[in-house]
N, CA, C and O atoms as a Maestro MAE file, in Angstrom:
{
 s_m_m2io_version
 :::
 2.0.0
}

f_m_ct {
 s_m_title
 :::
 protein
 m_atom[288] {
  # First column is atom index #
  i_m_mmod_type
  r_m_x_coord
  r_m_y_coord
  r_m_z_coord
  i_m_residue_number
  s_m_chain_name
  s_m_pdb_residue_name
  s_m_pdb_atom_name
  i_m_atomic_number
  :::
  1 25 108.060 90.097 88.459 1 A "UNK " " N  " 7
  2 3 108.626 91.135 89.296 1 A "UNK " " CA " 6
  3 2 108.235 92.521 88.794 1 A "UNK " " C  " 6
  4 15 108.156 93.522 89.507 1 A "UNK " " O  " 8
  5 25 108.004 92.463 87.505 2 A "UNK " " N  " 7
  6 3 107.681 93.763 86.747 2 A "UNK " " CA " 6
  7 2 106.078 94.240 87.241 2 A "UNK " " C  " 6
  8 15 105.601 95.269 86.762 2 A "UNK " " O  " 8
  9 25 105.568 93.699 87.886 3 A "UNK " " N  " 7
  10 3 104.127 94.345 88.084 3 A "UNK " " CA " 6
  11 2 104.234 94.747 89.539 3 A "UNK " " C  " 6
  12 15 103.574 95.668 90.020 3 A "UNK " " O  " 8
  13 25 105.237 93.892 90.320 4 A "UNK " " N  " 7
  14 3 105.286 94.299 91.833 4 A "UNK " " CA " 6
  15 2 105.562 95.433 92.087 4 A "UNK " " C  " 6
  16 15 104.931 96.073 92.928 4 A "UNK " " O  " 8
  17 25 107.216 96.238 90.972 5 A "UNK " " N  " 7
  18 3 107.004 97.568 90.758 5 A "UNK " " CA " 6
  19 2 106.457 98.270 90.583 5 A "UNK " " C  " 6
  20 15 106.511 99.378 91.117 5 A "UNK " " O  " 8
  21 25 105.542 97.823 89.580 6 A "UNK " " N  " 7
  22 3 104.350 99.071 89.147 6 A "UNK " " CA " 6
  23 2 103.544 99.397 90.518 6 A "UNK " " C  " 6
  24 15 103.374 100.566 90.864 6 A "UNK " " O  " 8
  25 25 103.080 98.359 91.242 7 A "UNK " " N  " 7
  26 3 102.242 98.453 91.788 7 A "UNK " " CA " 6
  27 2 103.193 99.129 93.203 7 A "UNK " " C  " 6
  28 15 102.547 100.081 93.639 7 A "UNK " " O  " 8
  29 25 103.835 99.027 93.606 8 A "UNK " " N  " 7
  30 3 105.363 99.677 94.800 8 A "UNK " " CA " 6
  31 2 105.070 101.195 94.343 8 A "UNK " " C  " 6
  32 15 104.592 102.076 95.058 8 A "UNK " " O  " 8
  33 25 105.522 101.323 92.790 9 A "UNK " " N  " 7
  34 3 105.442 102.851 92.612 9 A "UNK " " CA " 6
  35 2 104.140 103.444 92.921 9 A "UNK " " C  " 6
  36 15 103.916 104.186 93.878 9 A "UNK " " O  " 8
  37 25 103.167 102.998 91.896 10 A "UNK " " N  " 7
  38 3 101.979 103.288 92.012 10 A "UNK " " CA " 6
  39 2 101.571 103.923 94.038 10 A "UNK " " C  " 6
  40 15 101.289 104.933 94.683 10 A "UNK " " O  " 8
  41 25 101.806 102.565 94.184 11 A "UNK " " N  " 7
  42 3 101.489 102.992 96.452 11 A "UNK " " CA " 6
  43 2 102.504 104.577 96.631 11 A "UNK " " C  " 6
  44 15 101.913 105.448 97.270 11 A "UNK " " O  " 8
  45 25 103.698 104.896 96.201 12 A "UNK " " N  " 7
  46 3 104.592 105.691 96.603 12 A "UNK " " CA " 6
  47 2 104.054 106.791 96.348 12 A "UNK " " C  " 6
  48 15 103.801 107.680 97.161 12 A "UNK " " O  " 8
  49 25 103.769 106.792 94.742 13 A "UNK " " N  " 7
  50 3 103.247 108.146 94.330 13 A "UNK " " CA " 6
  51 2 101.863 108.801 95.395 13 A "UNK " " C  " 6
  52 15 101.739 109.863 96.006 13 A "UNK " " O  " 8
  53 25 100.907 107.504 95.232 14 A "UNK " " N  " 7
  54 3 100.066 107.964 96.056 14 A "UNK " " CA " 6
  55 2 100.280 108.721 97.756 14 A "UNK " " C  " 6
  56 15 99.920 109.725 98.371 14 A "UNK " " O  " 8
  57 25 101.004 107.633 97.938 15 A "UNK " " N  " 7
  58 3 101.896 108.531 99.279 15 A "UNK " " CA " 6
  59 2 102.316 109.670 99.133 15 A "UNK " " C  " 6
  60 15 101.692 110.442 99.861 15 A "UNK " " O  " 8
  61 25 103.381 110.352 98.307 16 A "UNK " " N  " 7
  62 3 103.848 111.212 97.839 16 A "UNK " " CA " 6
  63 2 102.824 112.334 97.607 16 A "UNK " " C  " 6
  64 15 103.149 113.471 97.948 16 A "UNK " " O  " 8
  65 25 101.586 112.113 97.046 17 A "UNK " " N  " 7
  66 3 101.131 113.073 96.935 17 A "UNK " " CA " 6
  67 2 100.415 113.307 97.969 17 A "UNK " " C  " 6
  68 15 100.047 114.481 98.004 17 A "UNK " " O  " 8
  69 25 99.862 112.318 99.322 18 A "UNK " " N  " 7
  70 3 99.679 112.513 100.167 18 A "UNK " " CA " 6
  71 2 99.808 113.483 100.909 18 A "UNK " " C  " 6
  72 15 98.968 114.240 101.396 18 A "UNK " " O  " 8
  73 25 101.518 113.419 101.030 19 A "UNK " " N  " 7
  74 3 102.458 113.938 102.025 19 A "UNK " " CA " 6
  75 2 102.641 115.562 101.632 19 A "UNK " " C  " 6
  76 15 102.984 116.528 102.313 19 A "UNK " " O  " 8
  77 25 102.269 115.426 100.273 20 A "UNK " " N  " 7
  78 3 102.412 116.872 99.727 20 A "UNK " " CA " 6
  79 2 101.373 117.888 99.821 20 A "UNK " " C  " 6
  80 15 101.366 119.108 99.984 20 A "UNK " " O  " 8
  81 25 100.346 116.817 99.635 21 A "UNK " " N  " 7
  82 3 98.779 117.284 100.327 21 A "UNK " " CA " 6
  83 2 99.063 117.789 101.813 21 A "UNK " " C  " 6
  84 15 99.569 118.892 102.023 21 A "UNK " " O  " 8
  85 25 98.850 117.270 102.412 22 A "UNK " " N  " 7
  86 3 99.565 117.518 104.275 22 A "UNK " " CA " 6
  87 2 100.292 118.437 104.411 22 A "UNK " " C  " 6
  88 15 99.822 119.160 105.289 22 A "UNK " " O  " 8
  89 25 101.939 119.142 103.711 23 A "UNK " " N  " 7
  90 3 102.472 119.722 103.768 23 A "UNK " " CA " 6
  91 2 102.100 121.104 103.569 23 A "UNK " " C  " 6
  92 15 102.426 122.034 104.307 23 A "UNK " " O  " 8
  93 25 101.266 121.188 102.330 24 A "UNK " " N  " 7
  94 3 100.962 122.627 101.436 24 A "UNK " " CA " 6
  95 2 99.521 123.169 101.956 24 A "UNK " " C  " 6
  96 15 99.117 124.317 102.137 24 A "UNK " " O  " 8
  97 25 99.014 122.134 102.095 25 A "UNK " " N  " 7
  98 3 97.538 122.477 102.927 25 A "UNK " " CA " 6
  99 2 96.804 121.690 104.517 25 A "UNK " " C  " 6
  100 15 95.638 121.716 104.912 25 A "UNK " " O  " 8
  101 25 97.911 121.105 105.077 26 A "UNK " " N  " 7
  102 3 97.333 120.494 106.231 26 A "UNK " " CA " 6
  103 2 96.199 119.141 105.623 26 A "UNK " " C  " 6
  104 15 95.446 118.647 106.462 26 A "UNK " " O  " 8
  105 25 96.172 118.867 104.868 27 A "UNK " " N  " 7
  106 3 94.414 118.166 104.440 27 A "UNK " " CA " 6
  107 2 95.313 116.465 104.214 27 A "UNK " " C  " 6
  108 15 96.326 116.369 103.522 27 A "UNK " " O  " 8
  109 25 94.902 115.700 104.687 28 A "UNK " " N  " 7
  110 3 95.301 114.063 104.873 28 A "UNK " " CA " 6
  111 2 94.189 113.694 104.165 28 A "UNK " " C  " 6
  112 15 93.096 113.823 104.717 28 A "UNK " " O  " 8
  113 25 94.279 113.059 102.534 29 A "UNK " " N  " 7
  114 3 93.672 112.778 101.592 29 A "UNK " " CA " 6
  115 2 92.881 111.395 102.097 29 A "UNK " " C  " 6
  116 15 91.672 111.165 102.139 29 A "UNK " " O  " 8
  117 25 94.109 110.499 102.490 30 A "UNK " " N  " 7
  118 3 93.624 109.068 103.187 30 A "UNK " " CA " 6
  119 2 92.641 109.276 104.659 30 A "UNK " " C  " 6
  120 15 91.567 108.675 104.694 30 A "UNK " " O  " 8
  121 25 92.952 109.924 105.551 31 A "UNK " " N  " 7
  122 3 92.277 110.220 106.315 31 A "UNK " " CA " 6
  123 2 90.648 110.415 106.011 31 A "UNK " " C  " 6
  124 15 89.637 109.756 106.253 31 A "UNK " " O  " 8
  125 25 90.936 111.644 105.366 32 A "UNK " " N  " 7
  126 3 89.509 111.837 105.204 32 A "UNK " " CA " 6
  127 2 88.842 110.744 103.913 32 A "UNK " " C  " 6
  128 15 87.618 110.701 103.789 32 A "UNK " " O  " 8
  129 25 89.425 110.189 103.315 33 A "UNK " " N  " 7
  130 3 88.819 109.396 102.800 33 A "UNK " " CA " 6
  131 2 88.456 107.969 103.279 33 A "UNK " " C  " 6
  132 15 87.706 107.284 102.584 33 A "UNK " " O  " 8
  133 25 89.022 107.442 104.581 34 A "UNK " " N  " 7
  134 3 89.151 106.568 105.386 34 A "UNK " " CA " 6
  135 2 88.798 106.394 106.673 34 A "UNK " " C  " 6
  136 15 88.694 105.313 107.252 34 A "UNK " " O  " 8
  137 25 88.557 107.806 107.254 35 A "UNK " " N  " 7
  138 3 88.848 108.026 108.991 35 A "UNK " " CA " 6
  139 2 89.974 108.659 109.433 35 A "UNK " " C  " 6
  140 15 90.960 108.092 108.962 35 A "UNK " " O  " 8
  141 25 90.141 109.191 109.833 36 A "UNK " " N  " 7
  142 3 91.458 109.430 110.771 36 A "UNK " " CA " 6
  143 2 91.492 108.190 111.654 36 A "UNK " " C  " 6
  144 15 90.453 107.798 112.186 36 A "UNK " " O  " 8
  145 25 92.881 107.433 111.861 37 A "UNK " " N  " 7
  146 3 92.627 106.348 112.739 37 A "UNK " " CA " 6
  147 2 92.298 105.058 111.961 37 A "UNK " " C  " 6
  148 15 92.843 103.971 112.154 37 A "UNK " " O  " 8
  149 25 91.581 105.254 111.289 38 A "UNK " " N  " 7
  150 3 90.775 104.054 111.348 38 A "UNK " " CA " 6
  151 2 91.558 102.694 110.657 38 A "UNK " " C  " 6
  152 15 92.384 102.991 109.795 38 A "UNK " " O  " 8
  153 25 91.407 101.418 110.909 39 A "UNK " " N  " 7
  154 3 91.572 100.275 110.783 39 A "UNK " " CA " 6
  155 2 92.408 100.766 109.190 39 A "UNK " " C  " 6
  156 15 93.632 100.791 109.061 39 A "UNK " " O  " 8
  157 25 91.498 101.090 108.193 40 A "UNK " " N  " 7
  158 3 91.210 100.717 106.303 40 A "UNK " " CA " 6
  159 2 92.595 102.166 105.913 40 A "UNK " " C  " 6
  160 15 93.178 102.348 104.844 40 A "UNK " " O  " 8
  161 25 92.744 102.972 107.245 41 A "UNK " " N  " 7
  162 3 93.561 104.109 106.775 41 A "UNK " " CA " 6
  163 2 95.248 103.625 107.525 41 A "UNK " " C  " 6
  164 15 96.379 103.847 107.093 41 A "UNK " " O  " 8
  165 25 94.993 103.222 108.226 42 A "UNK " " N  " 7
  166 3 96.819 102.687 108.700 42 A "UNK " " CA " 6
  167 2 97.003 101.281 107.667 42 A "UNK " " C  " 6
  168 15 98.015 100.624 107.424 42 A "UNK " " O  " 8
  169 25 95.816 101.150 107.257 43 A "UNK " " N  " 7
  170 3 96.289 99.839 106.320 43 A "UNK " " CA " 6
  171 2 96.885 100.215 105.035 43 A "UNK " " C  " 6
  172 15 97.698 99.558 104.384 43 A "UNK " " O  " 8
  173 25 96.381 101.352 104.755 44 A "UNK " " N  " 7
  174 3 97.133 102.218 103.868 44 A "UNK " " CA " 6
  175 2 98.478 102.834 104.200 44 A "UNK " " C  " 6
  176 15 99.331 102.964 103.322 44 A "UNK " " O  " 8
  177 25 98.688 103.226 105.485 45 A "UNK " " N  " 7
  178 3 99.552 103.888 105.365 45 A "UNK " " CA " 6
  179 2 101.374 102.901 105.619 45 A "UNK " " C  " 6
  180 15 102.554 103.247 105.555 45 A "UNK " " O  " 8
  181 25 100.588 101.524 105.928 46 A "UNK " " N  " 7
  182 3 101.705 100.535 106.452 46 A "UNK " " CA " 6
  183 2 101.854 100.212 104.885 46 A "UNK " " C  " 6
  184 15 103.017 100.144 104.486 46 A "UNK " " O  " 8
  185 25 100.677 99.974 103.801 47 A "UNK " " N  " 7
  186 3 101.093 99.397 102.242 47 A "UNK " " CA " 6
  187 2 101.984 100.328 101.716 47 A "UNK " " C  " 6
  188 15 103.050 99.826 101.360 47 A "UNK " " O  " 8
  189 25 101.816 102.217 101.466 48 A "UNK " " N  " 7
  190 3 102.913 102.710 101.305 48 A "UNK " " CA " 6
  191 2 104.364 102.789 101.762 48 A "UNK " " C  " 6
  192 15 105.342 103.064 101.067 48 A "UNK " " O  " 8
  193 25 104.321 102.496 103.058 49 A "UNK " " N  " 7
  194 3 105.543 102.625 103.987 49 A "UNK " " CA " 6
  195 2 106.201 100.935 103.029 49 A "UNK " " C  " 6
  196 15 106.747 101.010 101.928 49 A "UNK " " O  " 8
  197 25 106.023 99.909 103.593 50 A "UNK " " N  " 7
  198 3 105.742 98.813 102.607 50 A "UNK " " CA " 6
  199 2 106.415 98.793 101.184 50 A "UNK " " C  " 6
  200 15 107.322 98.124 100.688 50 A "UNK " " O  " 8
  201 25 105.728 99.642 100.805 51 A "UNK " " N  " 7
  202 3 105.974 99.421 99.261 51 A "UNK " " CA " 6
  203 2 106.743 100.589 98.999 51 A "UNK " " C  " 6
  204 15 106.705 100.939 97.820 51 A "UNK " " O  " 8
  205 25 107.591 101.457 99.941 52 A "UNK " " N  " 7
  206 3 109.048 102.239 100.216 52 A "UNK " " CA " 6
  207 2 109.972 101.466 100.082 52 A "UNK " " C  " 6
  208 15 110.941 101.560 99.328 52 A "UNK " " O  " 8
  209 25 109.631 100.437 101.023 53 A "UNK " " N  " 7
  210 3 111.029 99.500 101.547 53 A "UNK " " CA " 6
  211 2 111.435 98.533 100.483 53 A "UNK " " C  " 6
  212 15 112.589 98.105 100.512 53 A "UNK " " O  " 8
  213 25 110.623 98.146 99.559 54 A "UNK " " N  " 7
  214 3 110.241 97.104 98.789 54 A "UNK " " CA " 6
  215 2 111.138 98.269 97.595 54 A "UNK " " C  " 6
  216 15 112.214 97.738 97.321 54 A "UNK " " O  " 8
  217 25 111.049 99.063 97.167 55 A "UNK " " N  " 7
  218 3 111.659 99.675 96.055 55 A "UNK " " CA " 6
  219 2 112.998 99.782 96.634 55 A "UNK " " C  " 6
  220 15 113.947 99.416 95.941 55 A "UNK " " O  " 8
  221 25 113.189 100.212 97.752 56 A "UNK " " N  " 7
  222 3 114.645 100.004 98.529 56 A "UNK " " CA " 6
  223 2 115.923 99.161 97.899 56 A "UNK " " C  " 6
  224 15 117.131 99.368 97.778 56 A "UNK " " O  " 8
  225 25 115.175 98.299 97.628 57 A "UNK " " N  " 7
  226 3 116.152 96.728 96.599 57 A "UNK " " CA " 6
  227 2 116.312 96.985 95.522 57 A "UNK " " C  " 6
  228 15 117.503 96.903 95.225 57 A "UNK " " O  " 8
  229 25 115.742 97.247 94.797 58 A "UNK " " N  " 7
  230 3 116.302 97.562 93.091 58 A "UNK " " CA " 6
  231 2 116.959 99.313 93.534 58 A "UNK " " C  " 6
  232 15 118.014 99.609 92.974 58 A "UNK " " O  " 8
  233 25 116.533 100.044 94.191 59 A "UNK " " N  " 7
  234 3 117.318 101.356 94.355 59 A "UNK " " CA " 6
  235 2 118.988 100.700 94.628 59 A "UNK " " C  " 6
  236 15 119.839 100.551 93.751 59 A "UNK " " O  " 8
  237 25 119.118 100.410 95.950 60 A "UNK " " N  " 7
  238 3 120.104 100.302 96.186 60 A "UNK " " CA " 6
  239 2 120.681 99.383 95.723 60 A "UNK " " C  " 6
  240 15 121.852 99.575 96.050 60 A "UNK " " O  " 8
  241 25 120.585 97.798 94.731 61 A "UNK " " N  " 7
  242 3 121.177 97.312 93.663 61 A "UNK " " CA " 6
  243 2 121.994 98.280 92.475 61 A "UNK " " C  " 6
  244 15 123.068 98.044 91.920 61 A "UNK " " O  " 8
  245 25 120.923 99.637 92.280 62 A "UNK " " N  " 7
  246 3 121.975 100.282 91.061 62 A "UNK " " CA " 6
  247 2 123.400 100.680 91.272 62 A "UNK " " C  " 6
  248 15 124.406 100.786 90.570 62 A "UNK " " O  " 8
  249 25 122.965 100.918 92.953 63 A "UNK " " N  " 7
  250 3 124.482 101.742 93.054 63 A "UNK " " CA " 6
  251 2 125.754 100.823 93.577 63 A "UNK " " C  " 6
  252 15 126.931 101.125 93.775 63 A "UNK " " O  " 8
  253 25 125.040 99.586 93.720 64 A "UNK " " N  " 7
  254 3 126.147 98.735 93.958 64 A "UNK " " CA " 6
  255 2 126.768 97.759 92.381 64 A "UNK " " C  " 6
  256 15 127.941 97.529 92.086 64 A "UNK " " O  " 8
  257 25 125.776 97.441 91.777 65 A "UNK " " N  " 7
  258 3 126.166 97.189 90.637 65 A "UNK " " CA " 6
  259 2 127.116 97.572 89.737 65 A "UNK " " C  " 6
  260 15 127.371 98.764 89.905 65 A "UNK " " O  " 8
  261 25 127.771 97.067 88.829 66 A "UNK " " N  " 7
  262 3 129.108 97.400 88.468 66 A "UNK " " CA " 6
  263 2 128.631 97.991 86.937 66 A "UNK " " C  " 6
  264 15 128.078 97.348 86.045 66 A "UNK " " O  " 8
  265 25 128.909 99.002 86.934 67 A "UNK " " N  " 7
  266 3 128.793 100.090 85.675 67 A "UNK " " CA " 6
  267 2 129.565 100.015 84.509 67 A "UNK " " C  " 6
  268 15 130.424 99.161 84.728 67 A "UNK " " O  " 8
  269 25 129.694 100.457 83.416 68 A "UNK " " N  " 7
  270 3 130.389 100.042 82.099 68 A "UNK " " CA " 6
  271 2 130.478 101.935 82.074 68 A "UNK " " C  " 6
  272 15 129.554 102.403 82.740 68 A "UNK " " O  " 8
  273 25 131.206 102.798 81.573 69 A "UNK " " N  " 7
  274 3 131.225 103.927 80.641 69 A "UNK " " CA " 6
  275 2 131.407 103.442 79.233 69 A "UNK " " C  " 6
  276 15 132.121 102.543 78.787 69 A "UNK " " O  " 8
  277 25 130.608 104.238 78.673 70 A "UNK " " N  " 7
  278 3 130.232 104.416 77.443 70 A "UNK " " CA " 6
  279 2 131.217 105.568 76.717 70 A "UNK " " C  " 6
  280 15 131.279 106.749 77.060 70 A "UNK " " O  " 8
  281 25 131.801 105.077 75.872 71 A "UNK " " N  " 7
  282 3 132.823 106.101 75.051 71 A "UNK " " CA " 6
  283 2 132.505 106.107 73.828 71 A "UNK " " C  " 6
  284 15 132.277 105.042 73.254 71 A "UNK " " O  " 8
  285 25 132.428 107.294 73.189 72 A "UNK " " N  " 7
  286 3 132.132 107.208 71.997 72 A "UNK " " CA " 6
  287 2 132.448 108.264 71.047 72 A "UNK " " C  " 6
  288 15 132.136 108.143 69.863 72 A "UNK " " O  " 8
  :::
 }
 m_bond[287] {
  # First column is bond index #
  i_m_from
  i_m_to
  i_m_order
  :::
  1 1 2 1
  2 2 3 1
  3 3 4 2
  4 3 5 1
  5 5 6 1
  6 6 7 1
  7 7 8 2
  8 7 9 1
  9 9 10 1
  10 10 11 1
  11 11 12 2
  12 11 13 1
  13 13 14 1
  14 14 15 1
  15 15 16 2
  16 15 17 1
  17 17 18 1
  18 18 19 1
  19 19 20 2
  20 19 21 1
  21 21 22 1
  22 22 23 1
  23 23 24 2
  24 23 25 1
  25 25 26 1
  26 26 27 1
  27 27 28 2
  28 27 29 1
  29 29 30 1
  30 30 31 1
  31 31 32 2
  32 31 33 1
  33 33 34 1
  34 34 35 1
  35 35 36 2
  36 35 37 1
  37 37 38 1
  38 38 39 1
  39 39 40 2
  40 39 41 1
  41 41 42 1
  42 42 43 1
  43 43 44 2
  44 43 45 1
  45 45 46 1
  46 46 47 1
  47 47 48 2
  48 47 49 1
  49 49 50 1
  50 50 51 1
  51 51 52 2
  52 51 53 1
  53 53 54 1
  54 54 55 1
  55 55 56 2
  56 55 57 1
  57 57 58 1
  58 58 59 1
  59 59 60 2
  60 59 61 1
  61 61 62 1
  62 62 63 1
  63 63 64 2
  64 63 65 1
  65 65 66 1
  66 66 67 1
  67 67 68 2
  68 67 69 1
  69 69 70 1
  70 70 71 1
  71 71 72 2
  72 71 73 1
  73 73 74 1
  74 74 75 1
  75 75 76 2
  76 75 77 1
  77 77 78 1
  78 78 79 1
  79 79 80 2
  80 79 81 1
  81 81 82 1
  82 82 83 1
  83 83 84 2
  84 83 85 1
  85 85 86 1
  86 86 87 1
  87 87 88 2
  88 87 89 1
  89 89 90 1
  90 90 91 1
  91 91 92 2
  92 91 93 1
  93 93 94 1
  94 94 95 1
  95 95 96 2
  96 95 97 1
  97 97 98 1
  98 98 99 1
  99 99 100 2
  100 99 101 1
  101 101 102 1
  102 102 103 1
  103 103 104 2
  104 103 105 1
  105 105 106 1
  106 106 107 1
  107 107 108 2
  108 107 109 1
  109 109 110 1
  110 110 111 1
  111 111 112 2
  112 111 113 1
  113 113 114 1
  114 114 115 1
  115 115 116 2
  116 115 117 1
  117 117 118 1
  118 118 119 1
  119 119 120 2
  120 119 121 1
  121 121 122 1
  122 122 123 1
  123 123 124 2
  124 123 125 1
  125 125 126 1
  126 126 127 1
  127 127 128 2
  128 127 129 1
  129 129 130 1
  130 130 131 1
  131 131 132 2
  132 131 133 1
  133 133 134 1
  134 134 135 1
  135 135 136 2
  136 135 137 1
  137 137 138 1
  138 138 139 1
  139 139 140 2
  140 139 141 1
  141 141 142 1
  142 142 143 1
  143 143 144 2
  144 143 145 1
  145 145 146 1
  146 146 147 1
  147 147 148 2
  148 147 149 1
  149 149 150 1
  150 150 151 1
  151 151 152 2
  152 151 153 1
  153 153 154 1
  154 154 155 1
  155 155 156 2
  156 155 157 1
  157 157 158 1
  158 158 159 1
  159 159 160 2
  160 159 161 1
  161 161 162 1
  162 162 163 1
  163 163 164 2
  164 163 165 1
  165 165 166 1
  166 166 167 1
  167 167 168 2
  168 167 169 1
  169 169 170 1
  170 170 171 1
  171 171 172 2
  172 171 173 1
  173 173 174 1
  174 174 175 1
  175 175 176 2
  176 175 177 1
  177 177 178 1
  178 178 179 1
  179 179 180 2
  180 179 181 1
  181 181 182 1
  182 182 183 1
  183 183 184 2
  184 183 185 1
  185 185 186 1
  186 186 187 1
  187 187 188 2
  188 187 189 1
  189 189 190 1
  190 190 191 1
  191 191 192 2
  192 191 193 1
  193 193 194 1
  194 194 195 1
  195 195 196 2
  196 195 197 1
  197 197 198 1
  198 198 199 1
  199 199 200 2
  200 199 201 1
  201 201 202 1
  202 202 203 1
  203 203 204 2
  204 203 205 1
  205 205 206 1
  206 206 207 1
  207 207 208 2
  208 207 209 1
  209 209 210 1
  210 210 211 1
  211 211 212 2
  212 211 213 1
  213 213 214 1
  214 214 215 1
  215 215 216 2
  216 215 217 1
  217 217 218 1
  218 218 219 1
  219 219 220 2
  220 219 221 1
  221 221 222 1
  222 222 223 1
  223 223 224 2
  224 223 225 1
  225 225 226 1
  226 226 227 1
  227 227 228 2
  228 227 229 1
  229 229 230 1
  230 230 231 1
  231 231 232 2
  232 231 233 1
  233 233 234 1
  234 234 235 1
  235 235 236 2
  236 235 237 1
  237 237 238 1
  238 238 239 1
  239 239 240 2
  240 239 241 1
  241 241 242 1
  242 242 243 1
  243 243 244 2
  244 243 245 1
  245 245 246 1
  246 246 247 1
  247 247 248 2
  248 247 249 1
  249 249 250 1
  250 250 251 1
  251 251 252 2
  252 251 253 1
  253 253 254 1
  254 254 255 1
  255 255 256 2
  256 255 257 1
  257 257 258 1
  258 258 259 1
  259 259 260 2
  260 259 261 1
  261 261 262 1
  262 262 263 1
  263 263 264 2
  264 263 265 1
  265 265 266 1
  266 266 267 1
  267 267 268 2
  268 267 269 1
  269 269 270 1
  270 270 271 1
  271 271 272 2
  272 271 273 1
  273 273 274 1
  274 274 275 1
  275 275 276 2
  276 275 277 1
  277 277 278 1
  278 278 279 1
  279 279 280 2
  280 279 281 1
  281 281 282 1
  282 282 283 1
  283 283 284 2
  284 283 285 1
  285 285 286 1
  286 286 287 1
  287 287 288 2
  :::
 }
}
């Protein structure tokens, strides 16, 4: 399970910086490295979306999980 994360984050960040790319300068990193459109670039953009939802589960496990405080 420990590599599925890496590899979940790994897709996010890349997204992330995507999106930040797009935001600050208009410029779609995947796009132009892919096509706009094209087949190899929504395949990318469904693995990040993907590998959002997929971190979704251990996110929202923490906050349901039952916590200990620490006193000391």
């Amino acid at each position: 399970m420990k590599i599925v994360n890496l590899i979940t984050l790994a897709l996010i960040t890349v997204g992330g910086l995507n999106w930040g790319l797009v935001g600050l300068f208009g410029f779609d990193l995947v796009a132009a490295l892919f096509g706009e459109g094209s087949a190899l670039s929504r395949t990318v953009y469904i693995a990040v979306g993907a590998a959002a939802a997929a971190q979704l589960v251990p996110l929202l496990s923490t906050f349901g999980g039952r916590t200990t405080a620490v006193r000391g």
